[in-house]
C-alpha positions as CSV (number, residue, x, y, z in Angstrom):
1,X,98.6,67.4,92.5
2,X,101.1,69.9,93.4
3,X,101.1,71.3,97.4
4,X,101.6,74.8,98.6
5,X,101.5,75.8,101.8
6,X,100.0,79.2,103.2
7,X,100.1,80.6,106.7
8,X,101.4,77.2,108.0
9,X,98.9,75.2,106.5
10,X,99.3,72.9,103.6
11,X,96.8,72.0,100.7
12,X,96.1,71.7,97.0
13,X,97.4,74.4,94.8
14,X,94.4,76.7,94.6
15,X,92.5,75.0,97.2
16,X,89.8,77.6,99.1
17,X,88.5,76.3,102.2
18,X,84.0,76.6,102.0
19,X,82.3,77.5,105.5
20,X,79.0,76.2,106.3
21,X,76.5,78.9,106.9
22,X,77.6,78.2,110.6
23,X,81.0,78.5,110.3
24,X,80.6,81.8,108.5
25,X,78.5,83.3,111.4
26,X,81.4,81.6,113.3
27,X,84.3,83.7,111.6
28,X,82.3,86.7,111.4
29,X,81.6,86.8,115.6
30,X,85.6,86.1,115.8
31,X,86.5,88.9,112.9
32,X,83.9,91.2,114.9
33,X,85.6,90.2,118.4
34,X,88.8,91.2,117.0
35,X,88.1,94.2,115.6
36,X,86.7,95.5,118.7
37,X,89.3,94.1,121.0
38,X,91.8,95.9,118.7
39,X,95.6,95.2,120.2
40,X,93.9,94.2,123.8
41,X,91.9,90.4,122.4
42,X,91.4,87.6,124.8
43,X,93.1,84.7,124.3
44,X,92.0,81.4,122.2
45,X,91.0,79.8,126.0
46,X,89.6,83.1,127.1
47,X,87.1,83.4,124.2
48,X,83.3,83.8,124.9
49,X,81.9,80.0,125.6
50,X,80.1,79.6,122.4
51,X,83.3,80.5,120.5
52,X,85.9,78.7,122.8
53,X,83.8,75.6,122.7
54,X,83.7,74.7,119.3
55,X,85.5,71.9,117.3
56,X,86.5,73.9,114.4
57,X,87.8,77.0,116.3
58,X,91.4,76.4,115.2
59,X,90.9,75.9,111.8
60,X,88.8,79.2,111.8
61,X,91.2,81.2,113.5
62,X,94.0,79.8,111.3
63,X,91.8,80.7,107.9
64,X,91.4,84.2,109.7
65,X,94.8,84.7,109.3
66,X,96.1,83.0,106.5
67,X,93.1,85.8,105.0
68,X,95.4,88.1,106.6
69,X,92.5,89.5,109.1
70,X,94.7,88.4,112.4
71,X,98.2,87.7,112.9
72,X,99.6,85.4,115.8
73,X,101.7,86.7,118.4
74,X,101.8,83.8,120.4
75,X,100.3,80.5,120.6
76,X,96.6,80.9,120.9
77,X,97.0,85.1,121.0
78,X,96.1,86.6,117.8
79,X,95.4,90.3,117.5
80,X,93.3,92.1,114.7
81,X,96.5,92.7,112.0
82,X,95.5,96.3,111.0
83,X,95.8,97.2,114.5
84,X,98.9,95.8,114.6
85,X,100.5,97.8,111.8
86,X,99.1,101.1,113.4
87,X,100.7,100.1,116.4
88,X,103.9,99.0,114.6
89,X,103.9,102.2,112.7
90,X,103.4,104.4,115.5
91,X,106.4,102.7,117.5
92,X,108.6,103.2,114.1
93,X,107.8,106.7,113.9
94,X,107.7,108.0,117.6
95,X,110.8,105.5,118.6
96,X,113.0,106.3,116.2
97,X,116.5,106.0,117.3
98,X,115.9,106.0,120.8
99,X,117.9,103.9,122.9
100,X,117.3,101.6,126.3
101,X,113.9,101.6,125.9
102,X,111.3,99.6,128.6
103,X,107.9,98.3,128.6
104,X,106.9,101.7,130.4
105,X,108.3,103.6,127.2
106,X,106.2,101.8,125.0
107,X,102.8,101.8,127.0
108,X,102.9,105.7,126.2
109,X,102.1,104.5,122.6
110,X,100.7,101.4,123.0
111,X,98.0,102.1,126.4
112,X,97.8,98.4,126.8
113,X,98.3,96.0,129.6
114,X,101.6,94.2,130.3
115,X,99.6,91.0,129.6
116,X,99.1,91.9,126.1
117,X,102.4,94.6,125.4
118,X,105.1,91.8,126.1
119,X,103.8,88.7,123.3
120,X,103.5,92.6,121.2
121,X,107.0,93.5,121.9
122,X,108.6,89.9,121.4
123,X,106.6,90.2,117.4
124,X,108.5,93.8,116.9
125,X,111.4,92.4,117.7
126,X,110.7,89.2,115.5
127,X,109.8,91.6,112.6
128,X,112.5,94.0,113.1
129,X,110.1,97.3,114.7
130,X,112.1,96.7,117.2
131,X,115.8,95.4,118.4
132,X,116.2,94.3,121.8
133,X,119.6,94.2,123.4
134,X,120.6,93.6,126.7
135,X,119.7,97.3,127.7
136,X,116.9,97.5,126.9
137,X,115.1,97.4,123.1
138,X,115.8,100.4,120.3
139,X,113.8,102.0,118.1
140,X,114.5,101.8,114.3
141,X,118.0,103.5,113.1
142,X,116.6,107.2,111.5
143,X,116.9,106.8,108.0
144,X,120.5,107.6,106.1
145,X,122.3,107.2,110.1
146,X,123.9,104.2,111.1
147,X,127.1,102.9,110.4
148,X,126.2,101.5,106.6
149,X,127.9,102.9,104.0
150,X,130.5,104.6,106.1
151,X,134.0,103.7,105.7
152,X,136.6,104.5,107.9
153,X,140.0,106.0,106.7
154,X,143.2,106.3,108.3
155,X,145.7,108.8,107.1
156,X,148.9,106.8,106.6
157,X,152.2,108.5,108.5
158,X,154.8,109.7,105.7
């Protein structure tokens, strides 16, 4: 059979993974932690007990997001995804073309702690919300500004 692979994880073309009833009440405590936790979650190790402790909480967590429900930010930090684009959107919109940003500039958008704003800065910049120089990061160019398209022409002395 032919292979595909989706959110890092390889299997039969049109392969759906089936959850036991337990698994299901599994993923639906993790979607529901998540949700709540919004753009501040615990980590994989800092889970509640009976989540943290099970065999198959990878492969859930992996299935969550290859569903599109969370998105990794780091290894074993996921955040709920919708969250993420408000946040993404909000830095977009309120950032836009500012320059020499710091972590302090974006708390005023994002109220969360360094803990969880840093692995969310390092995925802007990864996805291009954001561009970090040596200054500092920048918000998005406004659109139509920025140096594409322009051309620069030089009268020629007679």
């Amino acid at each position: 059979g032919v292979l595909e692979v989706r959110s890092g994880i390889v299997s039969r073309r049109g392969f759906s993974p089936l959850l036991s009833p337990e698994q299901e009440r599994a993923q639906g405590a993790l979607r529901d932690l998540y949700r709540e936790a919004g753009l501040a979650p615990p980590s994989a190790e800092e889970l509640p007990e009976p989540l943290r402790g099970r065999t198959d909480l990878w492969p859930l967590l992996r299935l969550l997001e290859s569903e599109s429900a969370l998105t990794s930010l780091d290894h074993g930090l996921f955040v709920w995804r919708e969250e993420l684009e408000l946040a993404a959107h909000a830095v977009t919109h309120q950032l836009r073309g500012h320059k020499d940003l710091g972590p302090a500039d974006f708390r005023k958008i994002i109220p969360v702690t360094r803990k969880h704003l840093l692995p969310l800065l390092a995925y802007f910049d990864r996805t291009g919300v954001t561009v970090r120089r040596e200054s500092g990061r920048e918000g998005p160019e406004p659109a139509g500004t920025g140096n594409a398209g322009r051309t620069k022409t030089r009268e020629s002395e007679v």
